[in-house]
C-alpha positions as CSV (number, residue, x, y, z in Angstrom):
1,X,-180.2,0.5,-6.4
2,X,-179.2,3.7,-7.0
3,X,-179.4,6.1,-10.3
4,X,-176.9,9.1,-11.7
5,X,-177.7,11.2,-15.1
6,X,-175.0,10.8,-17.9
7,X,-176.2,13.4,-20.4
8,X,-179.7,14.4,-21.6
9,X,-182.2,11.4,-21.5
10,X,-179.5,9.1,-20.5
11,X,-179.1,7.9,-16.9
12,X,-177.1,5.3,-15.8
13,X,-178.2,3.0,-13.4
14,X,-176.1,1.3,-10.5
15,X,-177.2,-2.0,-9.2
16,X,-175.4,-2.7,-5.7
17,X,-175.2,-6.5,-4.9
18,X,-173.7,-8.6,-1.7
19,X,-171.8,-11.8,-2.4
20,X,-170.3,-14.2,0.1
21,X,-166.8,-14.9,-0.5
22,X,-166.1,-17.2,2.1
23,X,-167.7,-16.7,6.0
24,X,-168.6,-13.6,7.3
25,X,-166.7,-11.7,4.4
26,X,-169.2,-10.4,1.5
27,X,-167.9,-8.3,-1.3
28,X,-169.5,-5.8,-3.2
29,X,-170.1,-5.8,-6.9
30,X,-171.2,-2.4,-8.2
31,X,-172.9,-2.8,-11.6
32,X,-173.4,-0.4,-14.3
33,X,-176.1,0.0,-16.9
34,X,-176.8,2.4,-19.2
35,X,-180.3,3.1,-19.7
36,X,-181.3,5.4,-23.0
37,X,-184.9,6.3,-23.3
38,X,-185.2,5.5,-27.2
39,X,-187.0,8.1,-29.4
40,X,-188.1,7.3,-32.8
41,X,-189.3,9.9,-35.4
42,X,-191.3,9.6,-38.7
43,X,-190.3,12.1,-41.5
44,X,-193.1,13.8,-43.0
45,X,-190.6,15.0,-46.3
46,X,-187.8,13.8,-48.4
47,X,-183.9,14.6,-47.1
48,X,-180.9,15.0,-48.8
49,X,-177.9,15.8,-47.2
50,X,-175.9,16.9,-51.0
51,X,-179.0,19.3,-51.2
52,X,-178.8,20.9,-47.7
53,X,-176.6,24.1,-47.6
54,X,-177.0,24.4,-43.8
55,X,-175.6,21.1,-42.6
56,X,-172.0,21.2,-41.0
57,X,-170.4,18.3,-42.4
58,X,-172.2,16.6,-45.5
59,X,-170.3,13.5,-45.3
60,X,-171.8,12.5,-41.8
61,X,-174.9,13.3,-43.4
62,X,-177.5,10.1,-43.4
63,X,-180.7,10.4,-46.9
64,X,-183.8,9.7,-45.9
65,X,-187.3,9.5,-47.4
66,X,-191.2,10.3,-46.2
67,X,-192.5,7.5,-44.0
68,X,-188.7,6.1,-43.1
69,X,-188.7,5.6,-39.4
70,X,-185.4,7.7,-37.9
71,X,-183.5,6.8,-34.5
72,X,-182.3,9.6,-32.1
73,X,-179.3,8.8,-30.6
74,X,-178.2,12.3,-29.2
75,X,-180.1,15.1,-28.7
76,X,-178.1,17.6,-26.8
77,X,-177.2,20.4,-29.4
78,X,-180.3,22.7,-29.5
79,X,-179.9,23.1,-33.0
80,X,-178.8,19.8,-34.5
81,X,-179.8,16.1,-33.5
82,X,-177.3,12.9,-34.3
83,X,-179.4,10.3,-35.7
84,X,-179.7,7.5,-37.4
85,X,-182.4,5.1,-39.3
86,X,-184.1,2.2,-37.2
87,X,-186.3,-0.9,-38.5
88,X,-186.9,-4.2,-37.5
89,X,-183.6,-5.5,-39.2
90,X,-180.7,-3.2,-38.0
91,X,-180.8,-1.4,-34.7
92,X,-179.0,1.4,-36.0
93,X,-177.4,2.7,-39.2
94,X,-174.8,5.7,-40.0
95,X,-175.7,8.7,-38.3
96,X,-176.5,12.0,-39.5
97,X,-177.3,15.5,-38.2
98,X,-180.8,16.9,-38.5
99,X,-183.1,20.2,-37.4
100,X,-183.9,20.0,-33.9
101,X,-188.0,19.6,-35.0
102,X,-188.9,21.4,-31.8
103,X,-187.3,24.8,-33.4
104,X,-190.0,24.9,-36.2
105,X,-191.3,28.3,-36.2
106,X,-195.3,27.9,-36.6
107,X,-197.2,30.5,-39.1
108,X,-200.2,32.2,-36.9
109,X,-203.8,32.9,-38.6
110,X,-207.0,33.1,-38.2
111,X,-209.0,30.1,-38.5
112,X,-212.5,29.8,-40.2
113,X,-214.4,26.6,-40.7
114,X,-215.1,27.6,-44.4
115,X,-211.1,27.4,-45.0
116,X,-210.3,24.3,-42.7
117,X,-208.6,22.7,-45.6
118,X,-206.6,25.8,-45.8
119,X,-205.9,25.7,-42.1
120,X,-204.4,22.1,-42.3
121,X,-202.3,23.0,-45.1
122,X,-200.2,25.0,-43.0
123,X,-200.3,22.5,-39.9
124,X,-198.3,20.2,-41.4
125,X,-195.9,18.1,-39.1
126,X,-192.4,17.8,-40.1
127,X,-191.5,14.9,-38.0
128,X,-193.7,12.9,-35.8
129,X,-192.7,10.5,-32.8
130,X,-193.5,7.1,-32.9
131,X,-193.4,3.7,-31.1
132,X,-192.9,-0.2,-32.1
133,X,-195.8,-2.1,-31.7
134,X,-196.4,-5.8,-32.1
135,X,-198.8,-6.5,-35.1
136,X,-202.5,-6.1,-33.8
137,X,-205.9,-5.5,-35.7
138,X,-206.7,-1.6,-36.2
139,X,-209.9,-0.5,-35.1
140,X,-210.5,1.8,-38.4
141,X,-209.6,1.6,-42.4
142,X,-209.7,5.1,-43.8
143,X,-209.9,5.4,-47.3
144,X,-209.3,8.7,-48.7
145,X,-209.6,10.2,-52.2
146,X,-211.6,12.3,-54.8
147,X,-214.6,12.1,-55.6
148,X,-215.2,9.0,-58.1
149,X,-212.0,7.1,-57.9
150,X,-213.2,3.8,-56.4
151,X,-213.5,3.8,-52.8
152,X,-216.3,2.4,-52.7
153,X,-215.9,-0.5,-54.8
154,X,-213.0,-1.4,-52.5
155,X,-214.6,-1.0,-49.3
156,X,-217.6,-3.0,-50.7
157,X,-215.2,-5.6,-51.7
158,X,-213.1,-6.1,-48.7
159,X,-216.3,-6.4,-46.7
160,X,-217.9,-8.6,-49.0
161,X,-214.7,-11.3,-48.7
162,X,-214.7,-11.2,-44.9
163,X,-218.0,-9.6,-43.8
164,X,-216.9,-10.8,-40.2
165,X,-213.1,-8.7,-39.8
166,X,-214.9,-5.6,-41.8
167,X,-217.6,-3.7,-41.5
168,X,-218.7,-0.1,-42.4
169,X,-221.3,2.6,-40.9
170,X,-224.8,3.2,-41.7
171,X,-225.2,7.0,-42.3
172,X,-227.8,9.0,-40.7
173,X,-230.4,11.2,-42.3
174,X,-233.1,14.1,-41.5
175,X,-234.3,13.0,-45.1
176,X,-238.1,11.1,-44.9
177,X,-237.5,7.7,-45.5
178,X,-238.8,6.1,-48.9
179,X,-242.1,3.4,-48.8
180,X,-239.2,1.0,-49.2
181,X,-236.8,1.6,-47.2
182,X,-235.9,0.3,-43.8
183,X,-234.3,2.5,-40.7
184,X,-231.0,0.9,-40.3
185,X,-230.5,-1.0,-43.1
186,X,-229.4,2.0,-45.9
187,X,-230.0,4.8,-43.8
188,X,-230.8,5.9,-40.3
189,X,-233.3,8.4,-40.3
190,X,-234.1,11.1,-37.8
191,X,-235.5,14.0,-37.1
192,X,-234.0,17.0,-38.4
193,X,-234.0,18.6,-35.0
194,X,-232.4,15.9,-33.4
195,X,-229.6,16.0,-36.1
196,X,-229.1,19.3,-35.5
197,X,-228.6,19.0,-31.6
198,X,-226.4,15.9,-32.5
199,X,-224.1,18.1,-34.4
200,X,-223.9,21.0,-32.1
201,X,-223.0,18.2,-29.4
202,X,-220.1,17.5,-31.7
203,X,-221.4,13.8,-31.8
204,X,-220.8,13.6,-35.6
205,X,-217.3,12.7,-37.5
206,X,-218.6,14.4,-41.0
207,X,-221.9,16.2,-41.8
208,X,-223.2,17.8,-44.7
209,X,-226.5,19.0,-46.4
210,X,-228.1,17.8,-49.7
211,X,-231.1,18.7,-51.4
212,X,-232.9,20.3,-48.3
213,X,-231.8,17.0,-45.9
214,X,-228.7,16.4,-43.8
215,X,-226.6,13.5,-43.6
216,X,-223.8,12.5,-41.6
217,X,-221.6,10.0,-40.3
218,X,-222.0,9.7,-36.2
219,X,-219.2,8.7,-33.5
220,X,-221.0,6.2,-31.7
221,X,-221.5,4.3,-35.4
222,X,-218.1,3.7,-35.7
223,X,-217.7,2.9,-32.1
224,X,-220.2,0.5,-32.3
225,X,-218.8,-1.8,-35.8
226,X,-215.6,-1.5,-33.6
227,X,-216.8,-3.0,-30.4
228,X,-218.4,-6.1,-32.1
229,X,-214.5,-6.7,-33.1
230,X,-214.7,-5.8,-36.6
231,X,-212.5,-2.9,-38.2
232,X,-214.2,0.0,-39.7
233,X,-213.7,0.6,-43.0
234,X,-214.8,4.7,-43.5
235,X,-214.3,6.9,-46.9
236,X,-215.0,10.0,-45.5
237,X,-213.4,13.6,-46.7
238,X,-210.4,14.3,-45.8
239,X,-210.9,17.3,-43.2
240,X,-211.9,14.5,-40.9
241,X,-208.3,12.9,-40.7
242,X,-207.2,15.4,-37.9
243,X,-210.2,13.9,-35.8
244,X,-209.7,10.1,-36.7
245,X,-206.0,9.8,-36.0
246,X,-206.0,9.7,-32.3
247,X,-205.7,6.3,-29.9
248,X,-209.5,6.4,-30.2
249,X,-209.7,5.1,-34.2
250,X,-206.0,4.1,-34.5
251,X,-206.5,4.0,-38.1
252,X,-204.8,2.8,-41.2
253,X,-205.1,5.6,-44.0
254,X,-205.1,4.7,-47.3
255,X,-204.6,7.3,-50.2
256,X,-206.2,6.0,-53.4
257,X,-205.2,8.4,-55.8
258,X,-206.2,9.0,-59.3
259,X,-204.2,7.6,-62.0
260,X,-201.8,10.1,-63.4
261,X,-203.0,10.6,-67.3
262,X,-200.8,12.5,-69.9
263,X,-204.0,13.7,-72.1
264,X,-207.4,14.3,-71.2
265,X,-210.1,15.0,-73.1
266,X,-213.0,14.4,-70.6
267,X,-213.9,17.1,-67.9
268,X,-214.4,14.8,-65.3
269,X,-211.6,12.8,-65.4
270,X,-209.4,15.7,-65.2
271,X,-211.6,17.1,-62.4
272,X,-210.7,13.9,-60.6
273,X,-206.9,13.8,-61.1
274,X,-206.8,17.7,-60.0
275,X,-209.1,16.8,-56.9
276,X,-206.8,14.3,-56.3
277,X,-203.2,15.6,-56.5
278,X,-204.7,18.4,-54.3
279,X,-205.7,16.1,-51.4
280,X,-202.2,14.4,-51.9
281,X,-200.4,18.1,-51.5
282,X,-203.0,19.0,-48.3
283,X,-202.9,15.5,-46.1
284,X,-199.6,13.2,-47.4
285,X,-198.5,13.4,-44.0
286,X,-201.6,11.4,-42.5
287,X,-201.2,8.6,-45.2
288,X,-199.9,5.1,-44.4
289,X,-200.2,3.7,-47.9
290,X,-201.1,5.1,-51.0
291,X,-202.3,3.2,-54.0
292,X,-202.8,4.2,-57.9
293,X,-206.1,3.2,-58.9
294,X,-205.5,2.2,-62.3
295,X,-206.6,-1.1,-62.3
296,X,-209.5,-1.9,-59.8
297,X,-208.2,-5.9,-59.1
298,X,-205.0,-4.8,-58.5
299,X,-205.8,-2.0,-56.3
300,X,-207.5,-4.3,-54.7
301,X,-204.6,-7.0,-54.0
302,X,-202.8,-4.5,-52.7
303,X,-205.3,-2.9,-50.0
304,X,-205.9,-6.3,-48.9
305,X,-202.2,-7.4,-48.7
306,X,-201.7,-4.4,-46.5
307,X,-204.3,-4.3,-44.2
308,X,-203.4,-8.4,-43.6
309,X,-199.7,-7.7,-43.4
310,X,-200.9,-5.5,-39.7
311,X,-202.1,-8.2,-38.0
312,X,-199.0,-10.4,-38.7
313,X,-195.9,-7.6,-38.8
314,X,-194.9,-5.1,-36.2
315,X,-196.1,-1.6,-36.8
316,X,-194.8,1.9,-35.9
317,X,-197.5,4.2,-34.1
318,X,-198.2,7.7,-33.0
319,X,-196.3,7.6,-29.5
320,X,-199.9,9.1,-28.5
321,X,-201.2,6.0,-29.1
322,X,-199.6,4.0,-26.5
323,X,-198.5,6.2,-23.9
């Protein structure tokens, strides 16, 4: 065998084989393949090649929206890449010319763990590479929203159905527990040194203070639910997406967001809409599914027809995740 390089990414392969054509005469067959090292990438934003001034040509120009799953076919112009859109049904589609992502100019600033939110807001990824993966059970459901819009109730629920493919965390606490309560069961509860040396050993996803006591959701908690072959279903803030999405948690994110309402009249309701569309502007590009929470049983039929549809479809991944 014997390789030779035919453009960027794309070598050709030569296999040599012998062949007896009659006695003591072999012939050679020389063999050609073409081997292309497929890249897939996930738009984080809406495209519209009738919109973009900067495009060459707009009629070789391919739309696309957030979350469609984009084929790179040739890469070899610095500034523009021929692609075109991949799924499970067509290999490849018409092409189009798009930003080489790797030219993004990053905005430098100081960061401060008081502003973290603000932080992520300008570290959103344009594009992200991913992979095709059979369907398989993720180790974490993350559900994500403001304050009061049912995240809770669905968590409860799914695990309530199937108490054996769900599960959830216990949270830990430097708060004395109550005459009635039990250490593990509503709480873990420890000592408020020991919390404190936990944190500083950066062995907690989220922590926070209430009241005088801390409270916190630990690493080894989740690890734990996910080991016994359950997934993890977590409604934690959203500053702790950065940390979950790794090959660690491989999680499904799920954005329930508020309903949108025309008038209101109630300040909490409109608290929760505004909390809400703010957490959609900050973190879109970590969602995998977003459902409108206007209805608690339907939201719920769709969370659980997602979360069922992994284990029995193939499902694009960080390429982080498998390689």
């Amino acid at each position: 065998e014997r390789s030779s390089p035919v453009g960027q990414g794309s070598p050709t392969l030569f296999l040599e084989r012998y062949s007896p054509v009659g006695q003591g005469s072999p012939t050679l067959f020389l063999e050609r393949y073409n081997l292309v090292f497929q890249v897939h990438l996930k738009p984080h934003f809406n495209y519209s090649p009738a919109t973009d001034n900067l495009i060459p040509c707009k009629e070789a120009g391919l739309a696309f929206s957030k979350g469609d799953v984009l084929h790179i076919v040739n890469r070899e112009d610095p500034n523009w890449w021929q692609v075109g859109t991949a799924d499970h049904r067509t290999a490849l589609s018409r092409v189009l010319f798009i930003h080489n992502p790797q030219k993004k100019k990053k905005k430098k600033m100081m960061y401060l763990m008081s502003k973290n939110a603000e932080f992520d807001r300008h570290e959103l990824q344009i594009y992200e590479e991913v992979a095709k993966m059979p369907p398989f059970q993720r180790k974490t459901l993350v559900l994500i929203g403001a304050q009061g819009v049912g995240r809770r109730s669905l968590k409860n629920r799914l695990i309530i159905i199937n108490p054996l493919l769900y599960g959830t965390t216990v949270p830990f606490t430097s708060r004395p527990a109550r005459e009635e309560e039990r250490d593990g069961q509503s709480y873990c509860f420890v000592s408020r040194s020991q919390m404190e040396a936990d944190i500083k050993a950066s062995r907690y996803l989220e922590h926070g203070e209430y009241d005088g006591n801390l409270y916190g959701t630990k690493m080894n908690s989740i690890h734990e639910v996910v080991d016994a072959g359950r997934t993890c279903i977590l409604d934690v803030n959203p500053q702790a997406l950065k940390q979950l999405k790794t090959a660690e948690f491989m999680p499904f994110v799920v954005f329930v967001a508020a309903p949108e309402l025309d008038t209101l009249r109630e300040t909490d309701l409109k608290k929760t809409v505004d909390e809400s569309a703010r957490i959609r502007r900050a973190y879109s590009h970590y969602f995998d599914l977003t459902i409108v929470n206007d209805n608690l049983d339907k939201a719920f039929e769709q969370l659980q027809a997602a979360v069922e549809q992994l284990c029995s479809e193939p499902q694009w991944v960080p390429v982080s995740w498998v390689y």
